[in-house]
C-alpha positions, 0 to 999 in steps of 0.5 A, a space after each residue: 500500500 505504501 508503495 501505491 500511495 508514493 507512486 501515485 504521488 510520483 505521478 502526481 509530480 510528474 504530471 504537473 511537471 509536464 503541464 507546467 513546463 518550466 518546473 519540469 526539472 525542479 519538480 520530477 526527474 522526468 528526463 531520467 524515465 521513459 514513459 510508455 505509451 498506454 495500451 487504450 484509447 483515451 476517452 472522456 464523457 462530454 454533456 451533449 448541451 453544452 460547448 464541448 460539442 462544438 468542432 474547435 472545442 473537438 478538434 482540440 481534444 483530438 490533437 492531445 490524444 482524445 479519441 472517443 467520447 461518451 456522450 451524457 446530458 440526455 436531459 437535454 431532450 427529456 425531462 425527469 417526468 418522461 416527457 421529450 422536451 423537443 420534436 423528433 425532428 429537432 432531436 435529429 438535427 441535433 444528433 446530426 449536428 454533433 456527429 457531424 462535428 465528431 466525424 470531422 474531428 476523428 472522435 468516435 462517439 463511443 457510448 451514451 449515459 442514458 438520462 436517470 432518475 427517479 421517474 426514469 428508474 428501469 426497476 419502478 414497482 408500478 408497471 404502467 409506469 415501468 412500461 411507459 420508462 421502457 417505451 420511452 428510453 426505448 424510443 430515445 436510443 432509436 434516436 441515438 442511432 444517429 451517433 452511432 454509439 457502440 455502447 448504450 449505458 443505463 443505470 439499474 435504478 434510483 433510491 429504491 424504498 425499505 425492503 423492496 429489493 427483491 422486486 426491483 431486482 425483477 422489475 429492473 431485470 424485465 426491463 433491461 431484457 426489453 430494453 436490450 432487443 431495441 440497443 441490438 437493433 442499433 447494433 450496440 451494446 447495453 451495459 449497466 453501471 454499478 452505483 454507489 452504496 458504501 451501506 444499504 440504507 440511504 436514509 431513514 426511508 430510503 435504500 440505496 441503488 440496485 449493483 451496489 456491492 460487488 455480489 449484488 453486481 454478479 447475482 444481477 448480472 447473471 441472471 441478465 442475457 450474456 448480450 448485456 455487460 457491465 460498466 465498471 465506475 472507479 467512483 462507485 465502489 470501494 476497490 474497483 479493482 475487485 469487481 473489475 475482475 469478478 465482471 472479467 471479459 463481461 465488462 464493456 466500458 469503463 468510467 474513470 474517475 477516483 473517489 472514497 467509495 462513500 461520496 460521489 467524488 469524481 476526482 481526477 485520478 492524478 489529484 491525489 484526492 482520492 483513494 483508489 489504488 491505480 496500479 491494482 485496477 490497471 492490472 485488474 483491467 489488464 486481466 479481464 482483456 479490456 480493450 474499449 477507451 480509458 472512459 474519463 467520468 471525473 474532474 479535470 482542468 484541460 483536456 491535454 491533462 487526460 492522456 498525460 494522467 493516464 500515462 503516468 497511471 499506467 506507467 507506474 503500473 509497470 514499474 510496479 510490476 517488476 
């Protein structure tokens, strides 16, 4: 452990040496080591409402190594009782338009965070209401075809009310199995993210969110198609690393990100803020043959940080190894 906290804080030095330049000999002997290029693509995840999305802001990312994006901000074109904000015709002009602006950049628009909430909840009790959640995300990712993601990302549920855990896990099962057939039509992948849940009750009145533990992740897991896989966030979780390896090759997109396990933190992976270990979960992914982009779900400051930071990861990675 001890030795995972000094190369991470080796990281963090050398990171901003490269950022700043001139410090770069005062601050880490970065001329005395020779960094290896990573094995993935970096990607991060961008709201499709805001700049981000504009070409110059694209053509930046891509000229400091972002190749993929994963799209979020679906609240853009519904809102959190259901109903789209927009015409259809005006949701295509604006996927276009962004894929359009992806496809001049050379970034590949590599998943979307499909829009949650608690009235978007896949596991609601009430069935009229499941049916119409089903119908109406169902609908959403026929429109997303227009960006041609390779991933479709769903959460498994909201806050879920005191012992009706069992239920949910049925509802969000029977959903996720519909939902399925409509992301294979688009001919993409549906994945389900953890969530986070450090203990079972959120409150007084209220239990956390459905793929909390590692064992709840597997049990939901199996008893989903093998079609739909599993998306592994570094935030949610208490040691990523472990449920990195219990998914193995069923894991099909990432979010990087460094938290506590407890809070929804979102640090940036070389802040040095949280407490994730990046040398096991890089060896974790190495193990499960992971092969889709480095996904960033977290704070940064510029976009030419992210491969610089993944990078130093990876590197004391293999340093480690030896």
């Amino acid at each position: 452990m001890k030795r995972s906290v000094l190369l991470l804080t080796w990281t963090f030095l050398a990171f901003v040496a490269c950022s700043s330049g001139a410090e770069e000999t005062k601050t880490a002997p970065t001329d005395k080591v020779e960094l290896k290029d990573p094995p993935l693509k970096v990607g991060y995840s961008i709201p499709f409402g805001g700049d981000k999305f504009e070409l110059k802001n694209l053509k930046y990312a891509k000229s400091v190594g972002v190749d993929y994006v994963e799209v979020s901000g679906m609240s853009a074109f519904i809102d959190d009782q259901r109903n789209f904000k927009l015409s259809e015709l005006e949701i295509k002009e604006r996927l276009k338009w962004a894929k359009k602006n992806a496809d001049e950049a050379g970034i590949k628009i590599w998943s979307i965070h499909m829009p949650f909430g608690a009235n978007l909840d896949l596991s609601l009790v009430n069935e009229t209401n499941r049916r119409d959640v089903v119908a109406k995300q169902g609908r959403l990712v026929e429109l997303l075809e227009i960006l041609e993601p390779q991933i479709i990302l769903f959460h498994p549920s909201y806050y879920l009310g005191l012992n009706e855990r069992d239920l949910r896990k049925a509802q969000l099962i029977k959903s996720a199995k519909e939902l399925n057939e409509v992301v294979k039509s688009i001919n993409a992948t549906m994945v389900i993210e953890n969530l986070l849940g450090p203990e079972l009750l959120k409150d007084e009145n209220r239990e956390r969110p459905l793929l909390r533990t590692v064992q709840e992740t597997i049990e939901i897991m199996n008893r989903l198609p093998n079609s739909i896989g599993s998306a592994v966030d570094m935030n949610h979780i208490k040691n990523p690393e472990e449920l990195i390896l219990a998914m193995g090759s069923r894991m099909k997109s990432v979010h990087i990100a460094d938290g506590t396990g407890k809070h929804e933190n979102h640090y940036f992976p070389c802040s040095v803020k949280g407490q994730n270990d990046w040398t096991l979960i890089l060896a974790a992914l190495d193990k499960a043959g992971y092969r889709g982009p480095f996904m960033y779900e977290s704070a940064y400051d510029d976009e030419k940080d992210l491969m610089v930071c993944y990078k130093m990861l990876y590197n004391n990675y293999l340093n480690a190894s030896y």
